[in-house]
N, C-alpha and C positions, 0 to 999 in steps of 0.2 A: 099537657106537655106535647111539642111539635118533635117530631121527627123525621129528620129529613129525609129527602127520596135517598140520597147519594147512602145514606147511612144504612137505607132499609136494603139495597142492592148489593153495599159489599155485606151484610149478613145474611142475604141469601144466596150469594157465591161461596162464603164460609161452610153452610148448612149442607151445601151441594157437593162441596170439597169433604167434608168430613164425612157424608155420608157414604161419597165414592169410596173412603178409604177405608171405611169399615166393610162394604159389601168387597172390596179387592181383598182385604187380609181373609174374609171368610172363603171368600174361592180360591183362596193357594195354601188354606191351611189342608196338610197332609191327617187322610182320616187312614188309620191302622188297625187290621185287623187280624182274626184268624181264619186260616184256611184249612181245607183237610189234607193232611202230609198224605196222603193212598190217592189223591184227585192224579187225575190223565194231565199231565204237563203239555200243553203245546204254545206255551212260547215262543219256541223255532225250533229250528230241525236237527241243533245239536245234540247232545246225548247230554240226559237230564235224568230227573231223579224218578219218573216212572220207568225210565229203562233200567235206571239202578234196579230199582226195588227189579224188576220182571227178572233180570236174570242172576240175582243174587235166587229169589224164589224158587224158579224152575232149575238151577243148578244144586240146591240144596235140596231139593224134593228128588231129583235124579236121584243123588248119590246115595239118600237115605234110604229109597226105595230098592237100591240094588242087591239083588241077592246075592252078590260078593260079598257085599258089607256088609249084609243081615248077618252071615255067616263069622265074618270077622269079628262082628261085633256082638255073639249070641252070650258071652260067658266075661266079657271081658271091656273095660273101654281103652281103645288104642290111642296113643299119645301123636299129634299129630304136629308138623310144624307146617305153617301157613305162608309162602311166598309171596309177595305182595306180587296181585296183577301188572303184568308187562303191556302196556299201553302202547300199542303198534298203531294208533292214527294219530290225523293233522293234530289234534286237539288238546289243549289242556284240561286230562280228564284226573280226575282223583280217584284212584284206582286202590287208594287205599279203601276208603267208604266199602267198595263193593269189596273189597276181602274181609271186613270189619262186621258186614252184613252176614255174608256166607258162615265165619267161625262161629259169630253168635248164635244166631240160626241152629249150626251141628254143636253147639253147649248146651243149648237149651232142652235136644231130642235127648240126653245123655246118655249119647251112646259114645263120646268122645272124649279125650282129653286136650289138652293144649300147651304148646309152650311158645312164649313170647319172644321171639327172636330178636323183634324192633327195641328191646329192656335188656340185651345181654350185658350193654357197659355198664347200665346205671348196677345191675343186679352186680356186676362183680367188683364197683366203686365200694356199694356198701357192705359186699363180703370182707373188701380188705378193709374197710373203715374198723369194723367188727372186728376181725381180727389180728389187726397189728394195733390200733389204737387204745392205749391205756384209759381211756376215757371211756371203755365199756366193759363191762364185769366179763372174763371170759366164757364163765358160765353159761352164760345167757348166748353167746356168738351163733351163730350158724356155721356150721364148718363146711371149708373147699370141698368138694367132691361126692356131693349129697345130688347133685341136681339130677332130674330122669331126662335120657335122651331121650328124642323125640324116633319114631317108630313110623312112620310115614310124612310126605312131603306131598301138600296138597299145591299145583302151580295153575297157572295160567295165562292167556294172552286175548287180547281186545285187538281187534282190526276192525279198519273202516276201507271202504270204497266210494266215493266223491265222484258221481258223474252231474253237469251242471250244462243248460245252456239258457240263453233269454230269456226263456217261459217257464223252466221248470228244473226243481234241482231236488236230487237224489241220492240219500246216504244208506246207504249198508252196512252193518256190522255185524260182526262174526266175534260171540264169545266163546274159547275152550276153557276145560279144566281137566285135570288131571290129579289120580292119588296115585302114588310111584312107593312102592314098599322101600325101605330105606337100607335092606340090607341085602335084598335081593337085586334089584334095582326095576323090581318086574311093574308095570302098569296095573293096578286091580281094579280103576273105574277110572273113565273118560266120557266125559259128554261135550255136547255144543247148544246152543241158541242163536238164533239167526234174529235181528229188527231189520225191517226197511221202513225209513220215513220219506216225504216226498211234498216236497215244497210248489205250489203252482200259481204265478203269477194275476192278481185277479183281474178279472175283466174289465173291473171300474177304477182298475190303478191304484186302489188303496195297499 
């Protein structure tokens, strides 16, 4: 059997063409993996999840370490309510995460109690469900005016400072916290933590 030239050239343009288009799909295929959630975040110079984690850590380690709170907490575990951090820079920061961090942290040492402020509607949707609703045995209800007030109010605030020119750009943040006795209105423990990151233009322009 003869085969023509014309014939054997477009079936090595075909072979050329498919071949391209298998080694392209393997180079844009997305490979997924795991990484360690504790690794040093440097991405860029916003506030990320190793600055989470740093001062959820060293605010929790303060406060447990303080000999106020030894003392508060030698016989007894105080019932705490958690304000969600006030987020005072440019940034769209979730500032829940790091209060989410810090209660768990003080539940875990069990020297604390907690009550969830972020659940007061849903909790008092299903109190009244419970007890006006004939579709639940009264017996079983929970009744109104059982819940434990909360006994101290842990707050805080996140600030940044943003200085920046051509070559080199530089962020500051400034975390506090505070526990505020709830009936006194006195302060019993306050700390801070300071990050500086610093961004510098490379010399080969990447």
């Amino acid at each position: 059997m003869i085969i023509s030239k014309r014939y054997k050239t477009a079936s090595t343009y075909a072979l050329v063409g498919l071949s391209a288009l298998v080694l392209s799909g393997c180079a844009n295929k997305a490979v997924v993996s795991y990484g360690d959630a504790q690794a040093v975040e440097t991405t860029d110079i916003n506030f990320g999840s190793t600055d989470l984690q740093k001062v959820a850590s060293q605010m929790t380690d303060s406060l447990l370490s303080s000999p106020v709170v030894g003392t508060m907490t030698a016989n007894k575990r105080p019932v705490v309510f958690v304000e969600r951090i006030k987020n005072k820079t440019s940034e769209h920061i979730d500032t829940e995460s790091i209060t989410d961090s810090i209660s768990t942290q003080m539940l875990r040492s069990g020297k604390f109690r907690f009550v969830d402020m972020s659940r007061v509607e849903s909790v008092r949707e299903q109190l009244t469900f419970q007890n006006e609703d004939a579709l639940v045995n009264p017996a079983t209800a929970v009744a109104f005016g059982k819940q434990i007030g909360a006994q101290f109010m842990l707050y805080g605030n996140l600030s940044s400072i943003v200085k920046s020119n051509a070559d080199k750009s530089d962020v500051y943040y400034k975390f506090t916290m505070r526990l505020m006795d709830m009936e006194s209105g006195l302060i019993e423990w306050a700390d801070e933590t300071e990050i500086r990151k610093t961004k510098e233009k490379s010399t080969f322009g990447w």
